[in-house]
N, C-alpha and C positions, 0 to 999 in steps of 0.2 A: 504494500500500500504506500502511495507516494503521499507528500505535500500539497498543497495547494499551490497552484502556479508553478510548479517544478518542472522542468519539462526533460526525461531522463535521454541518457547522453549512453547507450550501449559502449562506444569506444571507449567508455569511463573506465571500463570491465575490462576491458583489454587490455588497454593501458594496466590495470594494476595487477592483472597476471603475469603479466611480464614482467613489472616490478617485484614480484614477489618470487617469481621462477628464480632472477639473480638472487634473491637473496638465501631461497632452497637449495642453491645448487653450492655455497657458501657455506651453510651450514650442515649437508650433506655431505662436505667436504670433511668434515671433523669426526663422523661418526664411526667410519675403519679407523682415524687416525690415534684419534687419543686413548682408547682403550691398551693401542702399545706404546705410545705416548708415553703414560703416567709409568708403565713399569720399568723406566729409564731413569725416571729422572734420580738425581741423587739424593735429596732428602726427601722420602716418601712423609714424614712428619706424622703418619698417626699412630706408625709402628713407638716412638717416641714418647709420643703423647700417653697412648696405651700403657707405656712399661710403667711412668708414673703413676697411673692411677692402679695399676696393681700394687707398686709399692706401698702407697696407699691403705688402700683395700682390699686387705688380706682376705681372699680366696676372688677375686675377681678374675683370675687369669685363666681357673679353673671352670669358671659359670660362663664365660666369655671367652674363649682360648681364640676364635676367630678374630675378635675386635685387637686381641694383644699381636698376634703375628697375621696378619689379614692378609689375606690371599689377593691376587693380582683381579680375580673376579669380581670381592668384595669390593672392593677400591674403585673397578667400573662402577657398580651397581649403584657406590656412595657418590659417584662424581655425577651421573646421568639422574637419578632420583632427585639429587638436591637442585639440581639445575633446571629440571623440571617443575620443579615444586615453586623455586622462583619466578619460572615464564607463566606457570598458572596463577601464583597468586597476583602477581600484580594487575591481571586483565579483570578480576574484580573492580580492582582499582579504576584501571582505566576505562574501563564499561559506562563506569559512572561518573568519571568525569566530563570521557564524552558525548552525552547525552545531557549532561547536568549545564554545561558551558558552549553546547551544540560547535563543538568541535572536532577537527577528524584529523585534515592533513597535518597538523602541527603538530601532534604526537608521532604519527606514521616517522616523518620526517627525522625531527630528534632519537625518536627509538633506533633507527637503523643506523644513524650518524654512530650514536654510542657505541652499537652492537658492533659495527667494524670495528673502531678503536679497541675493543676487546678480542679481538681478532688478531689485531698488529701486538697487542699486548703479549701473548700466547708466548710470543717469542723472546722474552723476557723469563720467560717463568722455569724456577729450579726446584721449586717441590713441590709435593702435592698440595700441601695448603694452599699456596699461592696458584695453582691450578683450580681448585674449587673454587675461592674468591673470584679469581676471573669470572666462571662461567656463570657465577649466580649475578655476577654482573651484569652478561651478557643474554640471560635468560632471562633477566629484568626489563633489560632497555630493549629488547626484538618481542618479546610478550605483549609491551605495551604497546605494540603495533598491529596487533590482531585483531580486538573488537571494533576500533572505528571504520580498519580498511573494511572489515566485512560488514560494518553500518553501510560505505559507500558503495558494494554491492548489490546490499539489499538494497538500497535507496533506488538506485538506476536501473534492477532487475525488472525486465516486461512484464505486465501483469501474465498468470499461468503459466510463466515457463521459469519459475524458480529453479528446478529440477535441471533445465538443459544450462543455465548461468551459472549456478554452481559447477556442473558436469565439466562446463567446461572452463572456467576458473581454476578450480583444482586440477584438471588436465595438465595446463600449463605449468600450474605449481610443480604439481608432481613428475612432472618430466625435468622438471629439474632436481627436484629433490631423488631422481632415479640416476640423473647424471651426478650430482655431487659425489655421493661415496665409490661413485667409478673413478671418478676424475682425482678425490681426493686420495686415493689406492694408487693412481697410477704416477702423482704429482708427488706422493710420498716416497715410493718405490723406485723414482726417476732423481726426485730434489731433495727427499728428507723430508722434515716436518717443519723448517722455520717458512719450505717454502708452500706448503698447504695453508699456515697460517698467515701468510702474504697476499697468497691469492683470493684465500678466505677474504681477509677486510676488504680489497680491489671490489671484489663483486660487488660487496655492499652498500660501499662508494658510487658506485655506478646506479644500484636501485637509488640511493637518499637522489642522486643527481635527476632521475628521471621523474618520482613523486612531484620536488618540487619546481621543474620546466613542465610538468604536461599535465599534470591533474589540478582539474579545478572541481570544487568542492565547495559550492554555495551555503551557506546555514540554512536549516529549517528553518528557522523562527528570526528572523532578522530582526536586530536591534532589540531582542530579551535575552535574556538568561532563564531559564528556568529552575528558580531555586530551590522550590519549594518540590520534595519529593510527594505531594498530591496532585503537582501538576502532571508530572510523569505518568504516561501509562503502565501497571503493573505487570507483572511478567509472569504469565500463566501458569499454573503447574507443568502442563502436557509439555510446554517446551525445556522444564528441568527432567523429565524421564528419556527426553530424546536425547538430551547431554549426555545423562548418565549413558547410552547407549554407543555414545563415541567413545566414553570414558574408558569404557569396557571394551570396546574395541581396541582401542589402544593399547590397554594393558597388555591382552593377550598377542598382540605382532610387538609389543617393541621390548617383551620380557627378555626377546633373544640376545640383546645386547649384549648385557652383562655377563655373558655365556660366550662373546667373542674371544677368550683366551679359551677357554675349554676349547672351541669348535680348529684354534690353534695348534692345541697339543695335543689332541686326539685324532683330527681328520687332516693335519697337517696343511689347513688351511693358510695362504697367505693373505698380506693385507689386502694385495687386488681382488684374490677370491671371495673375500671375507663381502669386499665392498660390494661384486658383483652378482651374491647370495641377497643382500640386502636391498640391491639395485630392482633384480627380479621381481619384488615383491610389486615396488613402484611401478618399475614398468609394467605389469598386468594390470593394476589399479589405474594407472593412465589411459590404457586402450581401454578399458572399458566405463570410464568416469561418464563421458558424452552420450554414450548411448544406454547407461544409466540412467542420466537424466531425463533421457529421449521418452524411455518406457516408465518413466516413476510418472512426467508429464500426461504422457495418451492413455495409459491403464490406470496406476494411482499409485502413488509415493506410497502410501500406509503399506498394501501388500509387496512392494518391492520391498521397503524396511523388512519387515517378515521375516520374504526370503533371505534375504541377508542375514539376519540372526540365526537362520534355524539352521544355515548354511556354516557360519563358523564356528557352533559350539564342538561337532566334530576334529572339524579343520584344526582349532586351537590344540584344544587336548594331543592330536598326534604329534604335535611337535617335540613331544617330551619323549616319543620312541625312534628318535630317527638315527641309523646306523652310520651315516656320511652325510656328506657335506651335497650331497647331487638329492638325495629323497627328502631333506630339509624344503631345499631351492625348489622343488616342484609344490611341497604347500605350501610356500610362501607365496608361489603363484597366484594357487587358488585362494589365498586369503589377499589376494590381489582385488582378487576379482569380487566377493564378499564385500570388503571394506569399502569398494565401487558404489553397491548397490546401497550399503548404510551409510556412506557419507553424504550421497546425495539426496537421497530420499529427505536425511536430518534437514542436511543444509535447506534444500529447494522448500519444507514444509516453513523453516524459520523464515527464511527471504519473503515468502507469499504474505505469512500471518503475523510478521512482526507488526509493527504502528511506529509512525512520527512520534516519539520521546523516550521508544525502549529499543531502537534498531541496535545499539552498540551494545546492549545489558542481556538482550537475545542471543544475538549472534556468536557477545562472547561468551554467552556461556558456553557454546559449540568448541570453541576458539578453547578456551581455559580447560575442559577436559578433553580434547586433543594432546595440551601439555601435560595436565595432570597425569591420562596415562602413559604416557610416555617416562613420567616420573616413576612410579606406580611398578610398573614393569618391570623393570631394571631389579628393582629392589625384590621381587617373587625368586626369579632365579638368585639372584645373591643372599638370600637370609636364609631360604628355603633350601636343605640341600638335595630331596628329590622335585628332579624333574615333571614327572606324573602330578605329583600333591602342586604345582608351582602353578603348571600348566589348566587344572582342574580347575581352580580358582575362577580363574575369567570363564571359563566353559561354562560352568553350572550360573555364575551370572547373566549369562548370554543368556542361558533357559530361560530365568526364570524372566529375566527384561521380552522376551519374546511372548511371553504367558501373558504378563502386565501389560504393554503397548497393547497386543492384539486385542483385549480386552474394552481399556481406555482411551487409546489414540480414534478420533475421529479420522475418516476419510475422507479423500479431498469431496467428495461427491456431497459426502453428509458434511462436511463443513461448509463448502459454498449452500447449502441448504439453511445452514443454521444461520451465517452470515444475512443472508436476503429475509430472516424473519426476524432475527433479533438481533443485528448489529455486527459490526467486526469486533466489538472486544470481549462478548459474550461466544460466540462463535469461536474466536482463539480457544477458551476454555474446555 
């Protein structure tokens, strides 16, 4: 639902998929890299930190023996969790700021400005502390770029085709976020890692430069602010179970991370294969993001979502039996093609049903448990040390999110229904 007098600008959409592909393909860049990254460096700091608090507290080394000598996995799982934790929480933040002060590109802009500099930063860094601080930096200032850009989507999305603008939004994204850990494998493999972490900030240099030459981004409300959170439209439940449903998706593909030195020393993976396992996943999720949309549009987003849920809880779970590195990459495929059908269905229902004063509080919530699982994940494989029990986790959530939705999620059919009899913000409900 647009503004009054607004009159939407499709290229808008374009324009910031491309923007945001540089900056996927950036930070896809980092995702083979740092995991063998951090087991380099020379003061890892928590093994440190650790032995004092045993000296300490006597018998902690024995209730914790992980946290005192922490394995190369743990140290992923602590470094991608926490960093995630930081890109999600602050899109609270910024949800409501931009919505509250109806602004968009001037966060987009500064977040990604920072995000490089935390990038160029990388190469500065000698231990893992200063490794973590980076990233919760830099998971700060690219987080706080997520709900307004996807305010500016839903804002200029066509009426009824939420589904095909996200499709292909995320297309774009994700074709870069499919090239980054290829790129970032072969740049490490070729350069090292100061020059992954060079090329990293470049990219992002280059999106800050293209937001603020080509995106114009009007206010809703010209000449108010709106202060008062009554003025704001509320933010329905139905669209907090549809987060929850990205949340959960994410946990279960991006648990493998913290599992890239295992997938090292067992399958004798390197960092290109590592990246080009990961890449796979992207890549099926990009070919099929558009004609996701296509079919959530002309049939109905509600039963594509469905399909997608009922489709990964399997998919998830087998990931915890896989004997090599080749039967991993073929479900990471099909959970390609899964997270297809559930991102866009999420996305295209937000874009349609959000309102003028909650497009940033909506969207990020999509946005924030995107990162949240991504956090989330990491930390399953590294606390947990079977795979099966890790893996099960998001599986049996997926059920039961599948059970809930089908139940409670209205269809576009019955919502354009409800809409034309009692309103669009009754109708959202």
């Amino acid at each position: 639902m647009s503004s009054p007098g607004f009159e939407k600008d499709p290229r808008t959409i374009w324009l910031l998929a491309i923007c945001r592909f540089g900056e996927a393909v950036a930070v896809g860049m980092l995702i083979p890299a740092l995991p063998l990254f951090l087991g380099g460096l020379t003061t890892p700091g928590v093994d440190g930190l650790t032995a004092r608090i045993a000296e300490w507290f006597p018998g902690f080394a024995e209730t914790f023996p992980e946290l005192v000598n922490p394995s190369q996995e743990l140290l992923t799982a602590l470094l991608f969790s926490i960093t995630g934790l930081a890109m999600a929480g602050v899109q609270i933040v910024s949800g409501r700021i931009s919505d509250r002060f109806d602004t968009r590109k001037s966060l987009i802009v500064l977040g990604m400005f920072f995000g490089a500099f935390c990038s160029y930063a990388l190469h500065y860094v000698d231990s893992y502390y200063q490794l973590v601080f980076v990233r919760i930096l830099q998971g700060t200032f690219l987080g706080a770029t997520f709900p307004p850009m996807m305010a500016i989507i839903a804002r200029n999305a066509p009426d009824n085709a939420g589904g095909k603008v996200i499709g292909t939004y995320s297309t774009i994204r994700l074709l870069g976020f499919g090239i980054g850990p290829v790129l970032g494998g072969f740049v490490g493999d070729m350069g090292g890692y100061d020059l992954v972490f060079i090329v990293s900030g470049s990219l992002l240099l280059t999106s800050v430069l293209l937001v603020s030459i080509r995106i114009h981004d009007p206010k809703e409300f010209p000449g108010e602010i709106r202060k008062e959170k009554k003025d704001r439209p509320p933010v329905e439940p139905v669209f907090r179970l549809l987060a929850l449903s990205i949340f959960v998706m994410m946990v279960g593909i991006s648990a493998v991370i913290s599992l890239f030195p295992f997938y090292e020393r067992e399958f004798a993976a390197t960092q290109s294969e590592l990246g080009m396992m990961f890449a796979i996943f992207v890549g099926s999720r990009c070919l099929f993001q558009y004609p996701s949309g296509w079919i959530g549009d002309h049939l109905d987003k509600k039963w594509l979502l469905m399909f997608g849920l009922a489709a990964f809880v399997p998919l998830v779970a087998m990931q915890a039996h896989v004997e090599n590195l080749t039967a991993l990459t073929w479900i990471r495929a099909g959970l390609g093609v899964v997270s297809a059908a559930i991102s866009t269905s999420v996305g295209g229902i937000s874009a349609e049903r959000s309102l003028p004063g909650n497009r940033a509080r909506t969207m990020g919530l999509n946005t924030m448990s995107f990162s949240l699982g991504t956090a989330v994940g990491p930390s399953l494989t590294g606390f947990i040390d079977t795979q099966s029990t890790a893996f099960a986790i998001p599986a049996v959530a997926g059920g039961l999110l599948f059970l809930t939705l089908g139940l409670l999620l209205p269809s576009d059919r019955r919502f354009k229904a409800l809409q034309d009899s009692s309103g669009p913000t009754a109708a959202a409900a």
